[in-house]
C-alpha positions as a Markdown table, in Angstrom:
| # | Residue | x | y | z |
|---|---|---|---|---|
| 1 | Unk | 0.0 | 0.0 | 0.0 |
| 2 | Unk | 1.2 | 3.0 | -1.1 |
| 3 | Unk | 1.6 | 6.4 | 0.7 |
| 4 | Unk | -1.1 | 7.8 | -1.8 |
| 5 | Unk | -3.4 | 4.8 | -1.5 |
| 6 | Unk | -2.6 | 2.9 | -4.4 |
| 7 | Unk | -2.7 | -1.4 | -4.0 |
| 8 | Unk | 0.0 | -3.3 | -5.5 |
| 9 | Unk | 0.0 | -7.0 | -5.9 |
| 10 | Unk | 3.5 | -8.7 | -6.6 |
| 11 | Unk | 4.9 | -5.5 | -7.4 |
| 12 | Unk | 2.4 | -4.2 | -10.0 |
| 13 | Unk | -0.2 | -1.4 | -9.6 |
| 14 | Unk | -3.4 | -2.6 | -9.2 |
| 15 | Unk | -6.9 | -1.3 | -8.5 |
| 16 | Unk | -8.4 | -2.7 | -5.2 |
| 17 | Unk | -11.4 | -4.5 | -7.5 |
| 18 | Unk | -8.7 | -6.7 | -9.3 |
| 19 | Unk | -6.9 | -7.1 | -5.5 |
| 20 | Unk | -10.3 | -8.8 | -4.5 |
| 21 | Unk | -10.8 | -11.1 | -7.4 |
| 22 | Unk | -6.9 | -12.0 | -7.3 |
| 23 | Unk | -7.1 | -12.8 | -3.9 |
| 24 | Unk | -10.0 | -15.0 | -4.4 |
| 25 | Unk | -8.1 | -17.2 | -6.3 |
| 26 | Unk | -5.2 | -17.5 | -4.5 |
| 27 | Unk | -4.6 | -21.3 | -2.6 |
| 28 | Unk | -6.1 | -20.7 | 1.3 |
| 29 | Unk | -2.0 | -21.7 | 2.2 |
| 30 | Unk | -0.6 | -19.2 | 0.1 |
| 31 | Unk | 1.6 | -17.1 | 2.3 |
| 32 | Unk | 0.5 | -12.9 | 1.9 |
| 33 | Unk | 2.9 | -10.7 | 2.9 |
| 34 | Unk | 1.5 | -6.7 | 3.5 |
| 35 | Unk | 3.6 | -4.2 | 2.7 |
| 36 | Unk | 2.4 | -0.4 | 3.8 |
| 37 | Unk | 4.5 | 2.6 | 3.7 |
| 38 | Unk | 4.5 | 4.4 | 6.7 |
| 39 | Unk | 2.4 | 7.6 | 5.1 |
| 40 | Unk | -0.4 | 5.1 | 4.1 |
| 41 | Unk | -3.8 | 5.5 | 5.4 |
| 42 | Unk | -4.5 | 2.9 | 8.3 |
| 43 | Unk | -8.2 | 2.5 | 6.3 |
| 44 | Unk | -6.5 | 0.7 | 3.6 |
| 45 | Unk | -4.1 | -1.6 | 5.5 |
| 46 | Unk | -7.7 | -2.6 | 6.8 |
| 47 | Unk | -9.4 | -3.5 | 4.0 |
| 48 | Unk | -6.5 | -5.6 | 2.7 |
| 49 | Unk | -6.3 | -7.3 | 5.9 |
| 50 | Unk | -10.0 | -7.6 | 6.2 |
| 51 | Unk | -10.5 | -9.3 | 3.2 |
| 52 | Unk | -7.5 | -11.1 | 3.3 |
| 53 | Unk | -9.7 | -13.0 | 6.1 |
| 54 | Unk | -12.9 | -12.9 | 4.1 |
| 55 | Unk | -10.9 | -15.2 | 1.8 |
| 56 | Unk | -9.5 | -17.4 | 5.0 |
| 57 | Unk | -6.1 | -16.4 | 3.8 |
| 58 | Unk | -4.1 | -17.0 | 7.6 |
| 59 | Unk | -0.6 | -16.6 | 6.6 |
| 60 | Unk | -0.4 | -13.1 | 6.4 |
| 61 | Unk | 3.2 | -11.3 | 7.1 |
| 62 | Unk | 3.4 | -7.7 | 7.6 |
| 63 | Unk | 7.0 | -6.0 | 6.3 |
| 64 | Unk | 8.5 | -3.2 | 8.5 |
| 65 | Unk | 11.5 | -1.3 | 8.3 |
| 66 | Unk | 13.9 | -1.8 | 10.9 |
| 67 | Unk | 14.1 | 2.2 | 11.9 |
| 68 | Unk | 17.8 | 1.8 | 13.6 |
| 69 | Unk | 19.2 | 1.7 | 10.5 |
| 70 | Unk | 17.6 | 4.2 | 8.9 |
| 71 | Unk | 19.3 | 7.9 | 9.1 |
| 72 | Unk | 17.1 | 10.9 | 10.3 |
């Protein structure tokens, strides 16, 4: 998720209709990890995770930066 809102699934752009019906097909084992840029709305990181369990989709990982080795 993007800091201006925008959904990307493995790397690409995509519109948060196509993120539901790609989800829907994915394998119920299929690990998900959730990406957000620290600007991002909290709303969206919602509604990924929330449908992420609408589709019973349990392996979800969520990526953070490690802020001690970032510079100010």
């Amino acid at each position: 998720i993007s800091n201006k809102g925008s959904f990307y699934f493995d790397d690409k752009e995509i519109s948060f209709e196509n993120l539901k019906h790609k989800v829907s097909t994915l394998a119920k084992d299929t690990p998900i990890v959730l990406q957000g840029d620290k600007k991002s709305n909290l709303d969206n990181f919602i509604k990924v995770v929330d449908l992420l369990q609408t589709n019973n989709l349990k392996q979800l990982y969520i990526l953070v930066e490690d802020k001690k080795n970032q510079k100010n």
